[in-house]
Structure formats: C-alpha cells, structure tokens
C-alpha positions as CSV (number, residue, x, y, z in Angstrom):
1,X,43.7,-52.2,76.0
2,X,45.4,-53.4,78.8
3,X,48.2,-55.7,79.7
4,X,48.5,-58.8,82.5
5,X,51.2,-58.4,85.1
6,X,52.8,-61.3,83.4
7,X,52.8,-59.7,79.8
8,X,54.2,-56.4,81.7
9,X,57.3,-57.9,83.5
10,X,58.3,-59.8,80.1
11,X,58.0,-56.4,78.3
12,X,60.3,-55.4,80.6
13,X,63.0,-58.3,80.4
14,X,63.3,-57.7,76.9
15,X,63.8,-53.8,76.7
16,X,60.6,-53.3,76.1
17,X,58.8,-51.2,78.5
18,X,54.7,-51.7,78.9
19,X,54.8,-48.0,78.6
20,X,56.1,-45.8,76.3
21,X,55.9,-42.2,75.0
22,X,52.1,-41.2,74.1
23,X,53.2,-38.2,71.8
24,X,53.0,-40.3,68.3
25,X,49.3,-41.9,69.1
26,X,49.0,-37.9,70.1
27,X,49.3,-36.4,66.9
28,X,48.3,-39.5,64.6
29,X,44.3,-39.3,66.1
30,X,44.3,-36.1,66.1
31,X,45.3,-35.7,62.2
32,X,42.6,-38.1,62.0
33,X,40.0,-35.8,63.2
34,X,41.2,-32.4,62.0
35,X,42.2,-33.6,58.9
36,X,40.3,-36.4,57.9
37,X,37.0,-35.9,60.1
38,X,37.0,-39.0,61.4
39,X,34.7,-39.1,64.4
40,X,37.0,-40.1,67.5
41,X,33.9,-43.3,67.8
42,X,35.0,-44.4,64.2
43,X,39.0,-44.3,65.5
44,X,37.9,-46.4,68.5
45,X,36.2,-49.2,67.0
46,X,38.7,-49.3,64.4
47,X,41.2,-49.2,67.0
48,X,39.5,-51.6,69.5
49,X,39.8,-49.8,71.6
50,X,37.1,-47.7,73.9
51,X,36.2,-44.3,72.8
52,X,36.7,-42.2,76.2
53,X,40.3,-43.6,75.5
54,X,41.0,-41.9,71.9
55,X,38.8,-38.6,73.4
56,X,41.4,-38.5,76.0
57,X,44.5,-39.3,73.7
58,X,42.8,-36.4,71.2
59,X,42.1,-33.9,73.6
60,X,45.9,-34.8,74.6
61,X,44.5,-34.3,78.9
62,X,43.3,-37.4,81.5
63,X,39.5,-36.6,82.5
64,X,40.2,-39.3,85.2
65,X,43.3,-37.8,86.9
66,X,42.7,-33.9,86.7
67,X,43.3,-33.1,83.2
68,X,46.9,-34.0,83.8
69,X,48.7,-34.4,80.7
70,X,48.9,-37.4,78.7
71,X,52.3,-38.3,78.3
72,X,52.8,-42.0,78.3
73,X,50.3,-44.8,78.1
74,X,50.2,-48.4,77.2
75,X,52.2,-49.4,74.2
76,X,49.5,-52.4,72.9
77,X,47.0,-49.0,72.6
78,X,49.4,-46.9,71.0
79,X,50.1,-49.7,68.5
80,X,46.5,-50.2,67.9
81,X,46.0,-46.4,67.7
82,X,49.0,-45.9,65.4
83,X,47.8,-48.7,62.8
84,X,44.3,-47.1,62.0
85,X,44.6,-45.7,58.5
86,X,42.7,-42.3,57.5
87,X,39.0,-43.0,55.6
88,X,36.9,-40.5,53.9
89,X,34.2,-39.6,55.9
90,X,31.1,-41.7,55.7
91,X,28.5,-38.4,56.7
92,X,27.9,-36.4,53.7
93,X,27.8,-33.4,56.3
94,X,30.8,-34.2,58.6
95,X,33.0,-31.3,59.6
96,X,36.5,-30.9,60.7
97,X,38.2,-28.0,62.3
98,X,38.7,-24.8,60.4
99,X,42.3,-24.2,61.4
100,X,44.1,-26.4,58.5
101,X,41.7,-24.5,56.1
102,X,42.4,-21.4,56.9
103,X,45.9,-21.8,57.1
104,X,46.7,-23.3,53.8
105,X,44.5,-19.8,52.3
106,X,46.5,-17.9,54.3
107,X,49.9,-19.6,53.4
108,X,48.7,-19.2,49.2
109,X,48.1,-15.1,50.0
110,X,51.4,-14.8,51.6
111,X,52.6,-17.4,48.6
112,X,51.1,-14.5,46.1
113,X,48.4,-16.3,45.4
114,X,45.2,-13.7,45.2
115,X,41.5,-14.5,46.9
116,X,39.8,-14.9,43.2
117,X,42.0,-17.3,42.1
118,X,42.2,-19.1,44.7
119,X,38.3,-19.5,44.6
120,X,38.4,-19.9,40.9
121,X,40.6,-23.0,41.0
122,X,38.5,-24.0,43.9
123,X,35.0,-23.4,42.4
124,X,33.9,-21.6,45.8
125,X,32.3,-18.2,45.7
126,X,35.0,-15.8,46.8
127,X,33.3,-14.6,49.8
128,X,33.6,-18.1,51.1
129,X,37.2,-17.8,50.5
130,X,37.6,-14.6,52.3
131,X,35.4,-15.8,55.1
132,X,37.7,-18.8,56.2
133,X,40.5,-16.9,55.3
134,X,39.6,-13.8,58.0
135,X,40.9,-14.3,61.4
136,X,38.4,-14.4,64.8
137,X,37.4,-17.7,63.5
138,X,39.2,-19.7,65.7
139,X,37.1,-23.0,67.1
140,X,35.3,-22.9,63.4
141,X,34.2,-25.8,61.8
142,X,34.3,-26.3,57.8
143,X,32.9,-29.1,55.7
144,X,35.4,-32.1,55.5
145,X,35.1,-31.7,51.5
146,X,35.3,-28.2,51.4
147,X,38.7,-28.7,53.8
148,X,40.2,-31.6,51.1
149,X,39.5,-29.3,48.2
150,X,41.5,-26.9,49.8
151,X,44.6,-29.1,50.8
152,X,45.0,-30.6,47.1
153,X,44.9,-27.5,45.7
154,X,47.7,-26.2,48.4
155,X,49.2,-29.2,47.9
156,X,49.6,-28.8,44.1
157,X,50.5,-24.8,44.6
158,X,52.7,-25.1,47.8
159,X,56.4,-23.9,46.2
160,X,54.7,-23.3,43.1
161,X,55.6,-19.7,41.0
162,X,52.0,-17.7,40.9
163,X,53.1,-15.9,37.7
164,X,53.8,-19.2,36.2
165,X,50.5,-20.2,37.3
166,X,48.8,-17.2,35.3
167,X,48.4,-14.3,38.2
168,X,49.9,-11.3,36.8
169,X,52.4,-9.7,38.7
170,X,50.6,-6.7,40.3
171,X,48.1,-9.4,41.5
172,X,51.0,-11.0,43.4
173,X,52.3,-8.0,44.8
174,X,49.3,-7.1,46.5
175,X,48.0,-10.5,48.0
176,X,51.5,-10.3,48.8
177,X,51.1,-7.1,51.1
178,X,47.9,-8.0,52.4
179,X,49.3,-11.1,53.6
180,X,52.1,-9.4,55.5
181,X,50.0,-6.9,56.9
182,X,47.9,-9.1,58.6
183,X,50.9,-11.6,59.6
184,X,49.5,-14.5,57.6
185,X,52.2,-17.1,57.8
186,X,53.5,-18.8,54.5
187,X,53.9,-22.4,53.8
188,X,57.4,-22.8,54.8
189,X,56.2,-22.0,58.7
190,X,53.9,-25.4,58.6
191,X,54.5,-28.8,58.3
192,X,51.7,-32.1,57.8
193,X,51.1,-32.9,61.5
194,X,51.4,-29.2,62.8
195,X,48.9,-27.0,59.9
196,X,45.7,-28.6,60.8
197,X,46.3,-28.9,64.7
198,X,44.3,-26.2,65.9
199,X,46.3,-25.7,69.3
200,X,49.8,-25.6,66.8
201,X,51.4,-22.5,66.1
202,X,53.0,-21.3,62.9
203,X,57.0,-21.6,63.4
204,X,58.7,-18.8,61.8
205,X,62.3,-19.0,63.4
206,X,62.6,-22.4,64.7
207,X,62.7,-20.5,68.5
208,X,58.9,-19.0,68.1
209,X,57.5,-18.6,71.6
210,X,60.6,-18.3,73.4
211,X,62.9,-14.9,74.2
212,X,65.4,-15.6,71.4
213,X,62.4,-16.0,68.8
214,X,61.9,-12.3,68.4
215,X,66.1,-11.7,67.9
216,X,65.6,-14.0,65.1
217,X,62.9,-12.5,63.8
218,X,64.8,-9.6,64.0
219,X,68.1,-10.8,62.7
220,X,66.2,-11.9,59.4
221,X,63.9,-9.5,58.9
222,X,61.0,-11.8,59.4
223,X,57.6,-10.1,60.7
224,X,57.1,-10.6,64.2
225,X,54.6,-13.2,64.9
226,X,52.3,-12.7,67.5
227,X,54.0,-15.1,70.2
228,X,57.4,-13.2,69.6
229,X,55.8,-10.0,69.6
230,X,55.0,-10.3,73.2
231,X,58.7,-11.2,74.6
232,X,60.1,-8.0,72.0
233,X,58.0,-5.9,74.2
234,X,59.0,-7.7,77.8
235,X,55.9,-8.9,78.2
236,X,56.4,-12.0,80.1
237,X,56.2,-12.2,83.9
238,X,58.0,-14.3,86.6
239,X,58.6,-18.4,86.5
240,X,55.9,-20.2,88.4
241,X,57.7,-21.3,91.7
242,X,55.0,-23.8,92.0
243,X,55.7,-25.3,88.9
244,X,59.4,-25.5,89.7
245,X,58.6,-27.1,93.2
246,X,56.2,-29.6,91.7
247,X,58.6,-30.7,89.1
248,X,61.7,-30.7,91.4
249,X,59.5,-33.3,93.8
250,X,58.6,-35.4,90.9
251,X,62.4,-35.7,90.2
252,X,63.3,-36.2,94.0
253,X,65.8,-33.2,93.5
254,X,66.6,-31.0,96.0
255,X,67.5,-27.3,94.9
256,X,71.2,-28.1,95.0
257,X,71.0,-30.2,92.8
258,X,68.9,-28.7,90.1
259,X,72.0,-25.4,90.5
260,X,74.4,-27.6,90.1
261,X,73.1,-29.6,87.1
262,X,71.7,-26.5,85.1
263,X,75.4,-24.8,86.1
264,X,74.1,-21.9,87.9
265,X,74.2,-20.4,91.4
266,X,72.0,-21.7,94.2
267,X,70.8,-18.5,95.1
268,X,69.7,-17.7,91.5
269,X,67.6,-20.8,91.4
270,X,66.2,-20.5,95.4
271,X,65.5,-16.6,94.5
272,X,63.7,-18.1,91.0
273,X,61.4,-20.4,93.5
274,X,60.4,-18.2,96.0
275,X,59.5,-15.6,93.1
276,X,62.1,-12.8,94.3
277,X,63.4,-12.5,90.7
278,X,63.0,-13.5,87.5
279,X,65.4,-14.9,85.3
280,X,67.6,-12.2,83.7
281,X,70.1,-15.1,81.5
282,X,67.4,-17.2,79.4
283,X,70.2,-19.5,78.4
284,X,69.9,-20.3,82.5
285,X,66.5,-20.7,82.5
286,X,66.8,-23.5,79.6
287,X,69.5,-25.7,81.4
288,X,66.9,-25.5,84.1
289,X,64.0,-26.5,82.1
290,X,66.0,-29.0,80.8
291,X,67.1,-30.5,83.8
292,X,63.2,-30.6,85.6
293,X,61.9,-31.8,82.3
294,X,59.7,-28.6,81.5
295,X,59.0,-26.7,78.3
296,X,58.8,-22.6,78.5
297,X,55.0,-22.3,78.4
298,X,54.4,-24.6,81.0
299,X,56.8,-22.5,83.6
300,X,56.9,-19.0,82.8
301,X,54.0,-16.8,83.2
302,X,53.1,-14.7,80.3
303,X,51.6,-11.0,80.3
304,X,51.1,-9.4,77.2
305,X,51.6,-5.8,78.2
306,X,48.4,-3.1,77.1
C-alpha cells in the first residue's frame, strides 16, 4: 500500500513521517499466525494488502533487499496491518506453531502443576501432554484447537495455587523438580506477544542474553537459563569489526566520534574494530551499542565453549 509523493511530503509537514517504526505490525501478524493460525493470505486480504508483504513483515526479513531487516515501512500498511482483528480459524485442520504450547505446559510444571492433571483438565491423553511438553521439538506444529485449549486453561491457572486447585502437595513438589531440572521456565518469564513467538526467549532477569544476565541469575538464585549459561562460562568471542564498520558508515561517524560519544578511549574502540581485543568493560560495549544503534546479538560473536 503505497503512498503519492504528494501524500508523502504532507505527511511530513505535519509531523507525520510516511515511515515509521515496523516493530508493532511485527509482532501484531505474527501473534496472528502463531497464536491464532491465521494463514498470512487470510491477514493480507483482510489487510488489503498483498501477501509477499505480510510474509515479509512475519518472517520480520526483506526477500527483495538481502534479507535485511525490516525495520520501518509505510505507515498506511502498518495501519492496515495493525487493524486486522484475530478470527478462529476457518480449516478444521489448521496448525499453528508448537512453541506457545509448549511453553504454557512447561510454565504449569514449573507452576506445580503435574502432567496428569494437566491432561485431565485438558481431556488429552497424557502422552500427548508429555510429547509437546518434551524439548527437541522446536519448528513443531500443533493443531490450532489443541493450542487454544491449552492457553484457556493456562490462562485460568496462570498465578493460580495447585493445592487449592486439588494436586496434593507431594504432586507439586515433584512437577516442581522436574521442572527445574530441565530449566522449564515459569509463567512470570513470558508475556502475550513474547510466549508464542517461536524465535522469543524466556526472560528470567530482565538482562537474559547479555554478560550481566548470568550475575543476576546468580545474585537471586535463579537457574541459569541456557543463554546466560553460555556467558557464565566465557563463552562468547570477539565483536564483529564488520558489524561495527557497517554501522559506523550508516551513521556517517568516524571512529572519533563513536569514542567520544560512548565515553571511551579511541584506541579501545580502533583495537575493538580491527579485532585485536575484545571488550573487557561490558558497560563500554553498551554505550557503544547504543551509540551505532546495535543490539548485543547482532555484534558480538557467540561460542558456546565444549
């Protein structure tokens, strides 16, 4: 849906840019699909708007313009996108992802909420239950009833006391254990637009994926989640120079100025570019990130260490 030159420069007149931030229409289509099963067709027509367009603002990358991200686009699509309501599913037989599904079973054991109930409140088979429930499943599909069952019933038990929902105590204790065994993540590490989004991760400290995540983790006593796990044992490599140069062109900044903006030396940041060092004073490396507009996955090159 696009927009005249003429439309474009009065957008602009009045504060209102043509283009504008792409991250709501982002995460509004694709709660459509993973939670709702709407077929990304269905979102388009409903939209008006062509369906290579809604794959593109799901899948979150431009086929046209080498995957780059999608990071702004037109705001008459993003409008259109935003006002398409969720509808059940018109295919007796249409699927969503598996990831919200899973979750939510996950979040119940760690909850104290045992397999059997679970599948007794549910009316599933409890081997169904401990299928979607087991990890290695990731890219599943599950029915999109099967899924909606399973978020009401979360939805009613989320916060909810198991004994005062009739599981004895020793019941608890050990979905309890199992839960934190296997690092199942409760419901208080999930919100609505992150629990069904297969590429989300659960967010146990607030700083999950980042160096400080695993102090946190520590300073609580929260089990390590896998992302933190891997900075608590130093397993993350270098900063990608080419990342940094690529950023620091698309700013128009020279090195001086990205030192003297994130506060730290010039040789620091020219030795982080031409991959001498790596940064030894995280909170340097966020001014940085800050300052080239970057996010810690995108720049710092991750090894799990073996």
């Amino acid at each position: 849906m696009g927009q005249t030159k003429k439309q474009r420069e009065y957008l602009r007149r009045t504060g209102r840019p043509p283009t504008v931030d792409a991250a709501p229409a982002v995460r509004h289509v694709r709660m459509l699909v993973n939670r709702h099963g709407m077929s990304t067709q269905r979102i388009a027509d409903l939209a008006g708007v062509s369906a290579s367009v809604v794959v593109e603002i799901y899948s979150g990358r431009r086929r046209s313009h080498n995957r780059q991200e999608v990071r702004m686009m037109w705001r008459s699509t993003r409008s259109a996108l935003l006002s398409v309501t969720p509808e059940k599913p018109t295919d007796r037989g249409a699927k969503v992802p598996d990831a919200g599904a899973r979750r939510r079973l996950q979040a119940l054991a760690a909850q104290g909420f045992p397999g059997a109930f679970v599948a007794s409140r549910l009316g599933l088979p409890k081997q169904i239950i401990n299928l979607l429930v087991a990890e290695g499943r990731k890219g599943g599909w599950v029915y999109w009833s099967t899924a909606n069952r399973i978020a009401e019933l979360y939805s009613r038990l989320d916060g909810a006391d198991p004994q005062v929902a009739g599981v004895p105590l020793a019941q608890v204790g050990r979905a309890q254990a199992f839960a934190a065994r296997r690092g199942y993540a409760p419901p208080s590490c999930w919100d609505e637009d992150t629990i069904d989004d297969p590429d989300a991760f659960a967010e146990w400290t607030g700083k999950c994926g980042t160096v400080f995540g695993w102090r946190i983790h520590e300073e609580r006593n929260i089990p390590a989640c896998p992302r933190c796990s891997v900075f608590r044992r130093g397993g993350f490599g270098k900063v990608s120079p080419d990342v940094l140069r690529a950023s620091r062109a698309r700013l128009r900044l020279t090195m001086v100025q990205v030192a003297e903006r994130a506060d730290i030396g010039i040789e620091t940041y020219r030795a982080w570019e031409a991959r001498w060092t790596k940064p030894r004073d995280w909170a340097q490396l966020e001014r940085v990130l800050d300052v080239l507009d970057l996010t810690f996955d995108e720049v710092v090159e991750q090894k799990e260490k073996r």
